[in-house]
Structures are given as structure tokens and as C-alpha cells.
N, C-alpha and C positions, 0 to 999 in steps of 0.2 A: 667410621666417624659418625655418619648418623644415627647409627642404634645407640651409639655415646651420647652424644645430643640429647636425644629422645630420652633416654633412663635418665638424664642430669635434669633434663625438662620435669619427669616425672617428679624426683623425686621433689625438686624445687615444689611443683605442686601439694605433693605429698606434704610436706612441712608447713604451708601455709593453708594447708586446711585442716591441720592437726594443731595448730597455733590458733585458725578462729573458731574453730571449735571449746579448745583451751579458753580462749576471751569471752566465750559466748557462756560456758560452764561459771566462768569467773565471776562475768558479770551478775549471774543468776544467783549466784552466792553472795557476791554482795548487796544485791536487793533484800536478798531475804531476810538477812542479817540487820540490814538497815530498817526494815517491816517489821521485824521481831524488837530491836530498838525502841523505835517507833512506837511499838504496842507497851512496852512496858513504862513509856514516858507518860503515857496516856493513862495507864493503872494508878501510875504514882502522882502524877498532877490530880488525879480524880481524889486519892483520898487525901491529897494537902490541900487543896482545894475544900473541903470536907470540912479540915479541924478548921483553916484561916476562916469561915465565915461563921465557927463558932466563938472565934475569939482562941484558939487556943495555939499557944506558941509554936509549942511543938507541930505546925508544919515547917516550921524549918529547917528541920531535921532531912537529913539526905537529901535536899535540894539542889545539891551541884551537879543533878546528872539534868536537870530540868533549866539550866541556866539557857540556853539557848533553844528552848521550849517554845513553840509561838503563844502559847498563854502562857508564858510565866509571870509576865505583869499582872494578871488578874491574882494573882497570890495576895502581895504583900497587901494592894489596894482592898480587897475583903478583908484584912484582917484588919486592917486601921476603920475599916469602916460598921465592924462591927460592934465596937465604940469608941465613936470618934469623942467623947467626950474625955478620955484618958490620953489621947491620943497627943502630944507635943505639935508646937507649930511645923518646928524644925522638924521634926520627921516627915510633916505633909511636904514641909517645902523641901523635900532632898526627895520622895518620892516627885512631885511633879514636875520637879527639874528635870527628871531622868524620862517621864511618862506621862507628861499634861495632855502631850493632844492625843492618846490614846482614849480608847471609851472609859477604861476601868478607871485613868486620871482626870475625867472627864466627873464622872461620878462621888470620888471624893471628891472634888474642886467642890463639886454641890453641895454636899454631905455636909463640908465643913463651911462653906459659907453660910447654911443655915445654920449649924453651930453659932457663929461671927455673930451673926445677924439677930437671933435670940439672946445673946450677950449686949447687943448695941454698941461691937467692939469694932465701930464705924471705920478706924483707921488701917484695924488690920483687916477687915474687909475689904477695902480698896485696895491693901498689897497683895493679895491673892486672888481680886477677881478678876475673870478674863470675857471677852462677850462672847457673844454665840452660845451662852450657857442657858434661854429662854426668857421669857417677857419678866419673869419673876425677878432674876439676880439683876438684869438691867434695872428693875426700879428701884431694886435696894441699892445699887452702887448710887443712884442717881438720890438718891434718901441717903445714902453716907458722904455723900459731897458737900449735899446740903447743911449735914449734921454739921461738918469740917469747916463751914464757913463761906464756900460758895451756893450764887443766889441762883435759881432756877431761871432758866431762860426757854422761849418757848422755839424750839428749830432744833435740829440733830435727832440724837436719840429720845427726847422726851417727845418732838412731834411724832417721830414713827409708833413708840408706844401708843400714843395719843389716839393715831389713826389706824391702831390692831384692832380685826373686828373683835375680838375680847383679850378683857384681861385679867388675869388670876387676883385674887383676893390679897394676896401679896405686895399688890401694886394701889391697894388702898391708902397705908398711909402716904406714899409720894405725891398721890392724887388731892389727900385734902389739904396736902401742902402748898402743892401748884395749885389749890383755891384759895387759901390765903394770900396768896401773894398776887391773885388776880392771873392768874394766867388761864384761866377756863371762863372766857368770857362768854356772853352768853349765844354769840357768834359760831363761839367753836362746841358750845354744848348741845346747841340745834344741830349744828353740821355731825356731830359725831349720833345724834337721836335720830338722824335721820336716816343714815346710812344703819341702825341698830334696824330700824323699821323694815327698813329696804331687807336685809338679811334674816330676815324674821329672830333676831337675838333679842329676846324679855330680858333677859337679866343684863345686858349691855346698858337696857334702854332704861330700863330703873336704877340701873347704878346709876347712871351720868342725869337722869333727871333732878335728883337729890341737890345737887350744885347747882341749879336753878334759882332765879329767885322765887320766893311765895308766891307774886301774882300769875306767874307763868309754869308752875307748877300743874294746873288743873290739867291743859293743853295736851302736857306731855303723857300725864296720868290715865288721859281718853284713850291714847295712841297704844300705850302695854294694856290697858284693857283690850280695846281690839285685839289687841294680838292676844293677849292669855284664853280671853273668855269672848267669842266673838257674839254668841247669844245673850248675855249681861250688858255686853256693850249696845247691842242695837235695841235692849228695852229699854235702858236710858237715854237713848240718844233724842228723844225725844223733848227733857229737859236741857238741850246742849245748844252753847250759843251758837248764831252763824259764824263761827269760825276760820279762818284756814285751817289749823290742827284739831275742831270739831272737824270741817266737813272733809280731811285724812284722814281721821278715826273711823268717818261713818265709813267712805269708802273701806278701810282696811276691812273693818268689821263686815259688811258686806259681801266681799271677795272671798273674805275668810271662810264666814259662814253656809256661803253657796255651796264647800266642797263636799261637805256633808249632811246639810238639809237644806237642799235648791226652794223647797215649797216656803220654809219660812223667811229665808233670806229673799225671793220675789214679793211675800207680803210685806216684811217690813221694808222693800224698794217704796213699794206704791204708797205706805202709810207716811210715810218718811224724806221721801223724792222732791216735795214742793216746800217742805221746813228749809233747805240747804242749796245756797247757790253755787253749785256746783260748777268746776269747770268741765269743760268739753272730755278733755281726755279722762278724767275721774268717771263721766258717767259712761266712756266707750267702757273702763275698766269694770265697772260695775254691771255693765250687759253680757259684756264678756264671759264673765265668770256666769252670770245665770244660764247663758245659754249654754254655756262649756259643762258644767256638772252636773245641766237636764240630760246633758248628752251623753256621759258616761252613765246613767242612767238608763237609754235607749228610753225615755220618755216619750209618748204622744205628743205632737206637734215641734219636738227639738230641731228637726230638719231644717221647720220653717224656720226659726229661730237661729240657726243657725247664716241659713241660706242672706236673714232678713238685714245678718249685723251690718254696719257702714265699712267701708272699707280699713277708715280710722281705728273700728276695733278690732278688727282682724289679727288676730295672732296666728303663730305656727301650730299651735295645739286647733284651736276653733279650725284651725282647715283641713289637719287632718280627721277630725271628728266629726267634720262634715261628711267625709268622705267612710267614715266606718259607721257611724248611721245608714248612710245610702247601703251598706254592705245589708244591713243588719237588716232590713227591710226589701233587699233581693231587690232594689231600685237600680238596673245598670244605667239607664239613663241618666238620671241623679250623678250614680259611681262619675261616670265618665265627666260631668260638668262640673265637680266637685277638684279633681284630681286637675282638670284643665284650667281651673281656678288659683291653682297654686303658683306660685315662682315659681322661674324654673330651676333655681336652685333646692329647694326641696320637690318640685314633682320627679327630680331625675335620683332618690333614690329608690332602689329595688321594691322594697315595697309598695311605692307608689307603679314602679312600673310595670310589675306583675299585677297588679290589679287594673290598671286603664288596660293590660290586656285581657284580663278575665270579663272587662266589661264588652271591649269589643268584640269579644268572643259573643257571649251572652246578648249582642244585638244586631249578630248578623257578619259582621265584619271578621270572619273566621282566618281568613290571609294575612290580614294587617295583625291580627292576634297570632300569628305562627310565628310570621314575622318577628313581632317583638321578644317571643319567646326564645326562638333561638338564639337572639343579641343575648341574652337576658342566661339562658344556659349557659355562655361562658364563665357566671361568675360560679366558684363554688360555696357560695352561699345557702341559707334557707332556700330564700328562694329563688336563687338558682336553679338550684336541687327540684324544686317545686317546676319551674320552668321546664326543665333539658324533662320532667315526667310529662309533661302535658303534650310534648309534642315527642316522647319516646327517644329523646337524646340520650348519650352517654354523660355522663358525671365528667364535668371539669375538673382535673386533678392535677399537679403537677407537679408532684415533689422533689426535692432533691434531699443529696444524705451530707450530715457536718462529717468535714473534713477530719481524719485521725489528730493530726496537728498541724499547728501553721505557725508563723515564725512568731506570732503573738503566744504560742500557748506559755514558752518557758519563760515568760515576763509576769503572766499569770501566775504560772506557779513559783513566782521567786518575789510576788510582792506580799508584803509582810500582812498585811490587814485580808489580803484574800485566803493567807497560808491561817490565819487567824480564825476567817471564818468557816475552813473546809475542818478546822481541829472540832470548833466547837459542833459542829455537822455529825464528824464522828463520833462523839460524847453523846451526841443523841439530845443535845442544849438546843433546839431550835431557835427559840425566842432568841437567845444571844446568836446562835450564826446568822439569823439575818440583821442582825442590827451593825455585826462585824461587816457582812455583804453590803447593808446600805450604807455605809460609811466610806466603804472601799470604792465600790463601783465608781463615783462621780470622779473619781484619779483616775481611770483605766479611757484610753481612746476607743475607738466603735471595733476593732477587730477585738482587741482585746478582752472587751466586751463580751464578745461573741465567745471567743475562747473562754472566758470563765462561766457562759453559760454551759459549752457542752462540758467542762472539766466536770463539773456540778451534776451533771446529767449519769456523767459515767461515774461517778461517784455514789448515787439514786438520791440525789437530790433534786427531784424532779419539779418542784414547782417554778425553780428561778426561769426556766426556757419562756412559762405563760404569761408571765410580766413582762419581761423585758422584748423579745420577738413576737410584735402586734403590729407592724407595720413593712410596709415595702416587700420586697423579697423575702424578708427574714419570713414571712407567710408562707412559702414552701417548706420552710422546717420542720413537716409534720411530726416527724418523729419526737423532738424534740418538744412538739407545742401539745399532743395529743399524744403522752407517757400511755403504756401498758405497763405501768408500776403495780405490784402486789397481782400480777395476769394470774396467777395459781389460784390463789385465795376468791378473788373475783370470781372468776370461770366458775370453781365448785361453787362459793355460796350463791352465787346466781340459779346454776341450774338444782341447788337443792330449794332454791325460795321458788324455783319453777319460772324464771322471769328469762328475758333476752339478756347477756352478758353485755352486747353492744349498749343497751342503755343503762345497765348498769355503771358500766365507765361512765356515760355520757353525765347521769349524774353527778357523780363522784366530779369528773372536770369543770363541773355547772357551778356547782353546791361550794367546792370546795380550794378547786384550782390546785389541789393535792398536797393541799397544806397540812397535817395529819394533826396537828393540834390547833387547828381553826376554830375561831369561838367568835360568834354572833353575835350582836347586841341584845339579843333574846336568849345566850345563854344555847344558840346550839351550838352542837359540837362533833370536831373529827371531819373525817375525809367525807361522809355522807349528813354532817348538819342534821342529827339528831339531838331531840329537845330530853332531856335525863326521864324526865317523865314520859314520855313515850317510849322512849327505851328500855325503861324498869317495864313497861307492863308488856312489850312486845319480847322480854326475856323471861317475866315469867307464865308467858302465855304459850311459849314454843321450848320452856324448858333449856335457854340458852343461859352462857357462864356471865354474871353480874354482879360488878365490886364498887358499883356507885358512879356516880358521874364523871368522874377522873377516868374509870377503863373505855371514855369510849376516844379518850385518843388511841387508844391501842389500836391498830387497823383491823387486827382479827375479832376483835370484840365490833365495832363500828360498821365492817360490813355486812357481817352476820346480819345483824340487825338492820342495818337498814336496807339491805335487801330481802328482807320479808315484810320490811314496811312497804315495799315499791310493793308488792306480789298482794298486802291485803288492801292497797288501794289500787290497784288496777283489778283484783275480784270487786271491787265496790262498785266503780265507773266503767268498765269495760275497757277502754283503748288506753293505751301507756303513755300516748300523749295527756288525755285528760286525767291521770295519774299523774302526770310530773306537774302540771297545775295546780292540782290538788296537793302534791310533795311542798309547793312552794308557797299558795296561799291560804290552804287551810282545807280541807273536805267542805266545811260548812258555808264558805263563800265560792270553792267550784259550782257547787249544789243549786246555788242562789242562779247563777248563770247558768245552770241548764234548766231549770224553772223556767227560765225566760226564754231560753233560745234552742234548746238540744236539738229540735232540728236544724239546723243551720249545717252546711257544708263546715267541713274540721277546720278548713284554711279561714273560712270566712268566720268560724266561732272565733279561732287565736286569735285576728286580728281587732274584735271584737270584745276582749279582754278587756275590762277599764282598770287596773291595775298594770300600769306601765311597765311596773318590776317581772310579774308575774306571765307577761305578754313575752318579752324579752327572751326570760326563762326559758320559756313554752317552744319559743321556736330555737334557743339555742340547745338544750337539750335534745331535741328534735334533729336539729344538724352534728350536733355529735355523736348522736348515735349513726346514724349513717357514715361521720368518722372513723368511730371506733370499728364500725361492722367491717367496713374496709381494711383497717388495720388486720382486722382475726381472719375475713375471709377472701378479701379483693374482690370480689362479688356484691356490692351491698346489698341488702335490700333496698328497694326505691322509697322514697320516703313520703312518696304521697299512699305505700302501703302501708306506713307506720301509722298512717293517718286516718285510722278505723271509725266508724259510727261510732255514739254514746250505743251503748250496750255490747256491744262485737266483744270478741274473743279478744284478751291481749295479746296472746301467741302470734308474732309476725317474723319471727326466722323459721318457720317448716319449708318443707321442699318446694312446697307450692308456691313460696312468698317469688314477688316479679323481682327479680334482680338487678341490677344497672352493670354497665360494663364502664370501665372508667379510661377517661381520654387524657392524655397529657395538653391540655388546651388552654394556653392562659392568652397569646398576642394572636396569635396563628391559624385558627379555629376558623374565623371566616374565608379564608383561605383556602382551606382543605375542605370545604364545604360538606357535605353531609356524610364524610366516611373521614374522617381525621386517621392519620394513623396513631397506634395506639402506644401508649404509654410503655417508653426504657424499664425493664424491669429495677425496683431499687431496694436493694438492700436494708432500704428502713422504710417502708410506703407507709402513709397515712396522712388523708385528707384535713379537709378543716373547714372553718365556717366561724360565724362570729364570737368573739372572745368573750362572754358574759361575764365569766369571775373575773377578770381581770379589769377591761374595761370592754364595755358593751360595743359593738360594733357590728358593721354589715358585713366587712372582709374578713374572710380567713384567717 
């Protein structure tokens, strides 16, 4: 009976492992099949897709396999909106019945109100406007009301318009409507010119002056001169009454003028200071500003100047430029009365308190400087990282790895607007997946969240992780925050430009946040924010492949290049820190600042920077590359070695480079006192430091 047992047990076994094997094959087979589906839905929305936004019928043709397509709405709404002027009402209103608060119904909604609105067909504009559609359609419903017979009242939605720092040209006629009728008193035309002033908005402030009356016109006309032309302004100002909006002009013009030429805005102080009775806080603002952009200057006597202001004018800028003057001039005593100057709400961030220890270091006080430094090493920050070097700590690191799945992910992958935006991801449509992703996200709760960032991630849509986890915990997500996207491509064209790979990433994360079709207000572009013209001549300078300013979203085209742009500005300047300065503010204004300062310690040049942006830059590119080294090699190099003289070799990963050993240390570190133990090996390791592309910050 037991060897009966036994073979009955077997075989039972036997069967149920030939059964999930069976379901495991099955399964496998129905993925594929559904991938293969999948792919071919995606072929055929592409080229219907194609004809609908040419206007041409025939994408309707074999569209019943696409009915249940997450863009299939983007079909019919391209075609109608390819000319909406053929376009029937009833078709708009039977498409937005089915698809209004989609984006694609979203966009005809627009399409054809401006249709409506160009016709002055004020009623049926009302029956098809919806809000939330922009400042624009709000003023026309509010201009087709009026049309209809209702009077304008000042409260609801005309005040909010009212008090939008701007408003599109579109909302002109509503505007000189609501002046006839008296509703832009002159009460509300000061209050809205004044907040134009405050936000420095010119064309706010000349719109709404207009509505003024004559006599009060001059007043407002002082105040956008200041702001346009602050040099025109302070040569007339001399013919200007004593005012209140003369003497805000003079001040704006003033303040204005300081930021780029301190010497002529201090003469026209003193030519101009006894015409205008000024109040108290106008002229703290007026000091302020001379002695604040002597100071980015490193001007002779700014110190005092600084030192000399009242407490009244004291800003957070003035104190901390007190305190990078004293740098700039190897004053620790200064450093130290500077920094002890502060609230203690700004002397307690990092870089104030890495530098009150660099002073106390520099005057003696070499304990209390160790001291603070190893507080000061637990963060993984700059400087942190700068810290845990000066006293030979390990790197605070602490990573952890996202979850495979968690009971958020398949809510994720089952809501409609995120399935939406991981389609248009795979099309290779960026610009539409993220505007599907921005419209989705605000529905999803914080797991959720999380879940569509890493889905995203395994997908290689690697930018959404650096937006959205910038805070709390979600900062151990290195892997997640600090991608090794395009690692192949990187690695070689790094070591053929002859540069460090680590700061190649670091750029690429600085520059770009790994948005592969990024484009700048200046027109750069791609994952490394190159300018076309820098790139047409560094392609045909090294004989690389060049199809115009469009290939350099391509990543293979983008790196290439601008990793030989990092290799001929670091042969320029020497160290790769003063390369990524250069990468950000120009060669010719690095230049300017080593004129002035090149010997200065690296730490004390960065901080030294008067380009806020470029400061920022400087040390976040600086911390991720110590990231990224970690990432390739768990070893970084230390980052006060990345921190070479002007002239040195850029070369900083050789064998010789000091390395760091990295601690898992975020609460616990002072506890375990100078031997922590060391960091869980993890599966996805990679540090971090402050967020620059995203939003600028001192934490990881």
C-alpha cells in the first residue's frame, strides 16, 4: 500500500506539473499573440492617422480592428479638424458628445470655437463652449453673452480674467467692452499696473494703461519705460514731477539699471536722489540693488557696501553675496561674520554650512570644522560629497530598487488616459505622450503615481521618474532618478571624444532630464542642448553624419556631438568642471571669470559664479557625475578630484583617481560613528544629488 500511495502521489504530481507548464506555454502564447496584435494596431492607426490629418476619407477604411484602440479617438477629431470649416455642427456635436473631455475633443472644441467666434455666430458659440478651455474662449463666451444681451458685471469669471498676470490678445475686445460700460475704473487699472510692474509684464502694463484716463496716462507711461529701457528712463527722469508713479519709475529704473551697469545707475542715484522724495523702503530698494550688482561684479569696496546696508535693506541675495565676496577675497573672518549674519533659516542650508566650516577651518578652529563636516557628510549632496572629502568620509548613499509590481500597477495599466499615453510613447509621439501623461497623472493617488512612473521607466521612458520623485523617500530611487538610458551609445561616444562617461551622463541628466526632443528658449536641442550652429560646425569639423537641426533629436546624432563638444571645451579650460560652465554659459563669459579670479580654490570659484543658473549647473553636474560614476563603477571618484586647477588635465577616472567608498547612511550615520557599515548590495544602485533639470534643489 505505500508504494501505491507513493506512485498515486507521483503521478498526481506528475499531472500538475505537466498542466503548469501547459498554462505557462499558453500563457506565453497568448502574450505574443496579443504583442503581435498589438503591433499591428499600432502600424495601422499610424498610417490612418496619416491620411485623417490630411483631410482624406479614406482612413476609415479597415478601422474596425482599431475600435478599441487607446487613440482611436485621435482619428475622427484630426480629420474634422483638418478643415473644420467644411466640417457640420452636428458632426462636432456627436463627436464631443462621445470625446469632449478627451484632449483630441478638447482641441476641436477650440478649433471650432474659433471657427464660431470668426463668424460672430455668438449663440452657437455659447452652445458649445465649455471652461477650462484657456483665458482666450473665456473672454469670448463672456463677449458672446454680452453680444446676447447680458450686461457685464465685475465678480466671477471676468474678475479672475481681470486679475490673470496676462492676457491674450483675444480678450481685447471683452476688455474695451468692460470699458465702456465702466467696469475698469481707475481703481482697478492701477491695481492691475501695479501688479504688471511687480511681475515685470511690459506688455500687461501698456495694455491696461491705454484704459487710463489722459491726465494719468504720463504716470503709467514712466513706469513701462522703466521697465523697457531703464537707461532712457533715468535720462529723463530728470524732467519728471515729484510723483508717486515718477518716484516708482525712478526707483524701478534704478534697480533695473543696477543689474547691468552698477557705475551708471550709482551716478544717476547721486544726480537724481535730491529731485525725488522718496520713501524709506524705495531708497533701502535702490541701495540694495547698487550694492547687490557691485557685488556680482566682485567690485573694489562692494564688501563695505555690502557690510554698510541697514538692516531694512537687507535681502536674502545681499547676504548671501556678502558672504561670496568674503569668499572671493580669501576673507575667512569676513566668510564667518557674513554667514553668522544670516537667519537661521537660510544660514542652515548646505552651502552656507559648508563654508562657515571652510572658514573655521581657515582660522584655526580645525575640530569645530571636522565637526561640522561630518554632520554635513550625511547629506548626499554637492556638498556633502564636498564634505564626507575634506574629512575622508565615505559617500552617503542609500538606495533602494522599485518594486516589480504592487497592487497599484494594474489600475495603472487599466486607466485609459495613461494606456493613452504609453501608445503615443511607443509611436515615438513624445510631445502628445506627455501631454496624455499630464492630463492623466492629476487622477492617479501617490502609489499609483509611483506605479506609472516605474511602468514608464520599464518601458524607456526614462524622463517621467526626474519630475515627479524629487522629494521625500522617492530620493533613494536612484535608479529610477539617475537613468543609464542609451549606456552603449554613451560609453563609446564618450571614450571616442576621450572624455569621462560619468560626466557625460551627468550632462545629458543636467542639460536635458532625458527628454530626447528638448528644445530651449535659444533653440537648443536634444538630450545634450545643442545650438544647430554649433553642431553643423563640430560635424563638419570631426567629419560626423548632419541632416540639419531636426537630427539632433536623434540620440545618436546628439551625443556624438555633444560629446566632442564637452572634450573641445575641456582641451580649452583644463578641468571638466570649468567645461560644464562653459557648456552652460558661454566660453566667453567662463573666460571673463577666470580673468578675474583663476586662482581661486574650484569650490570657492563655483560658489563665486554670478550667474545663478550657471552656478547651480556647475555644482549639479558636478554631483552627477559622481552619480553616474557610481552607477558604472560603485567606486566613484571623489569629487573634490573632479575638481581640478584651471589648466590641469581633464582626465579624472585613471587608476590613480582617489576614490570613495559608499555608505548606506541617511538617519543612522551618527550612530555608527566613523565605521558605518556598509551599504546592501542593490540591484539598481545609483546615487544623487540635486535635481537641476527638473527643479533645482540641494537634496537628492
Amino acid at each position: 500500500m505505500p508504494r501505491l500511495r507513493a506512485r498515486r502521489q507521483w503521478r498526481i504530481r506528475f499531472v500538475l506539473a505537466s498542466l503548469a507548464l501547459w498554462m505557462l506555454a499558453a500563457t506565453g502564447v497568448a502574450q505574443a499573440a496579443a504583442g503581435a496584435q498589438l503591433q499591428r494596431q499600432r502600424e495601422q492607426f499610424a498610417q490612418a492617422y496619416a491620411l485623417a490629418q490630411q483631410g482624406d476619407p479614406a482612413w476609415k477604411h479597415d478601422t474596425e480592428a482599431l475600435q478599441d484602440y487607446p487613440l482611436y479617438p485621435y482619428l475622427e477629431a484630426a480629420y474634422l479638424m483638418h478643415d473644420v470649416r467644411s466640417a457640420r455642427a452636428a458632426q462636432v456635436r456627436d463627436y464631443l458628445a462621445r470625446y469632449g473631455d478627451l484632449i483630441p475633443g478638447r482641441e476641436l472644441r477650440r478649433v471650432w470655437l474659433d471657427r464660431l467666434a470668426q463668424q460672430q455666430d455668438w449663440q452657437q458659440y455659447l452652445a458649445f463652449y465649455a471652461p477650462d478651455l484657456g483665458s482666450a474662449y473665456d473672454c469670448r463666451a463672456l463677449q458672446a453673452q454680452a453680444a446676447q444681451g447680458q450686461k457685464l458685471a465685475y465678480g466671477g469669471m471676468f474678475a479672475a480674467l481681470w486679475n490673470a498676470p496676462r492676457l491674450p490678445d483675444a480678450c481685447n475686445a471683452l476688455l474695451e467692452l468692460a470699458n465702456t460700460q465702466g467696469l475698469l475704473t481707475r481703481e482697478r487699472l492701477w491695481a492691475r499696473i501695479e501688479r504688471a510692474v511687480h511681475g515685470g509684464r511690459l506688455r500687461t502694463l501698456t495694455q491696461t494703461l491705454a484704459w487710463l484716463p489722459a491726465a494719468q496716462q504720463a504716470g503709467a507711461q514712466r513706469l513701462a519705460l522703466a521697465l523697457s529701457d531703464s537707461a532712457s528712463a533715468l535720462a529723463q527722469a530728470a524732467t519728471w514731477p515729484d510723483s508717486a508713479h515718477a518716484r516708482e519709475a525712478l526707483t524701478l529704473a534704478l534697480t533695473r539699471r543696477a543689474r547691468n551697469d552698477d557705475d551708471a545707475a550709482r551716478a544717476a542715484w547721486r544726480a537724481l536722489r535730491s529731485r525725488f522724495s522718496l520713501a524709506p523702503a524705495q531708497v533701502d530698494r535702490i541701495e540694495a540693488a547698487l550694492a547687490l550688482f557691485q557685488a556680482t561684479s566682485l567690485i573694489p569696496g562692494s564688501l563695505r557696501a555690502l557690510e554698510a546696508l541697514p538692516a531694512s535693506a537687507q535681502t536674502p541675495l545681499t547676504r548671501e553675496w556678502r558672504v561670496r565676496v568674503a569668499l572671493a577675497r580669501a576673507d575667512w573672518p569676513a566668510v564667518l561674520a557674513a554667514i553668522r549674519a544670516m537667519p537661521e533659516t537660510q544660514r542652515d542650508a548646505n552651502e552656507w554650512r559648508y563654508f562657515e566650516a571652510r572658514a573655521l577651518a581657515a582660522t584655526g578652529a580645525k575640530a569645530q570644522a571636522d565637526a561640522r563636516w561630518r554632520t554635513l557628510a550625511r547629506s548626499p549632496t554637492y556638498y556633502g560629497f564636498l564634505a564626507a572629502d575634506q574629512v575622508q568620509r565615505p559617500y552617503a548613499l542609500c538606495p533602494r530598487d522599485p518594486p516589480a509590481r504592487t497592487a497599484a500597477t494594474a489600475a495603472v495599466e487599466a486607466d485609459p488616459g495613461m494606456q493613452r499615453a504609453f501608445e503615443w510613447y511607443a509611436l515615438n509621439r513624445l510631445t502628445h505622450a506627455r501631454r496624455e501623461w499630464d492630463t492623466a497623472l492629476p487622477g492617479l493617488d501617490r502609489a499609483q503615481r509611483y506605479a506609472a512612473v516605474v511602468l514608464a521607466h520599464r518601458r524607456g521612458w526614462v524622463d517621467r521618474a526626474i519630475f515627479l520623485l524629487n522629494h521625500g523617500d522617492y530620493l533613494r530611487d536612484y535608479s529610477l532618478r539617475f537613468p543609464l538610458a542609451e549606456r552603449a551609445r554613451v560609453l563609446r561616444d564618450a571614450r571616442k571624444a576621450g572624455i569621462d562617461p560619468a560626466w557625460a551622463f551627468a550632462i545629458i541628466r543636467t542639460e536635458s532630464a532625458w527628454i530626447s526632443n528638448a528644445r530651449s528658449g535659444a533653440d537648443a536641442r536634444g538630450l545634450m542642448q545643442l545650438l544647430p550652429g554649433t553642431a553643423a560646425q563640430l560635424a563638419r569639423r570631426d567629419g560626423l553624419p548632419w541632416d540639419g537641426a531636426a537630427s539632433l533629436d536623434d540620440p545618436s546624432v546628439n551625443i556624438a556631438l555633444g560629446t566632442r563638444y564637452l572634450r573641445h571645451l575641456a582641451d580649452r579650460f583644463g578641468a571638466q568642471w570649468l567645461a560644464s560652465a562653459a557648456y552652460n554659459a558661454g566660453p566667453a563669459a567662463l573666460q571673463r571669470w577666470l580673468d578675474q579670479r583663476a586662482t581661486l580654490a574650484p569650490d570657492v570659484f563655483v560658489a563665486t559664479i554670478p550667474y545663478p543658473e550657471t552656478r547651480d549647473y556647475v555644482e549639479s553636474s558636478l554631483a552627477f557625475s559622481v552619480v553616474y560614476d557610481w552607477r558604472l563603477h560603485q567606486d566613484p571618484v571623489r569629487l573634490s578630484a573632479r575638481m581640478q586647477p584651471f589648466g590641469s588635465t581633464h582626465d579624472v577616472s585613471g587608476a590613480q583617481a582617489p576614490r570613495a567608498t559608499v555608505m548606506c547612511s541617511v538617519e543612522d550615520l551618527a550612530a555608527q560613528g566613523d565605521a558605518p557599515p556598509p551599504v546592501a548590495a542593490s540591484t539598481q544602485p545609483a546615487p544623487a544629488t540635486s535635481v537641476h533639470a527638473a527643479a533645482p534643489s540641494d537634496a537628492p
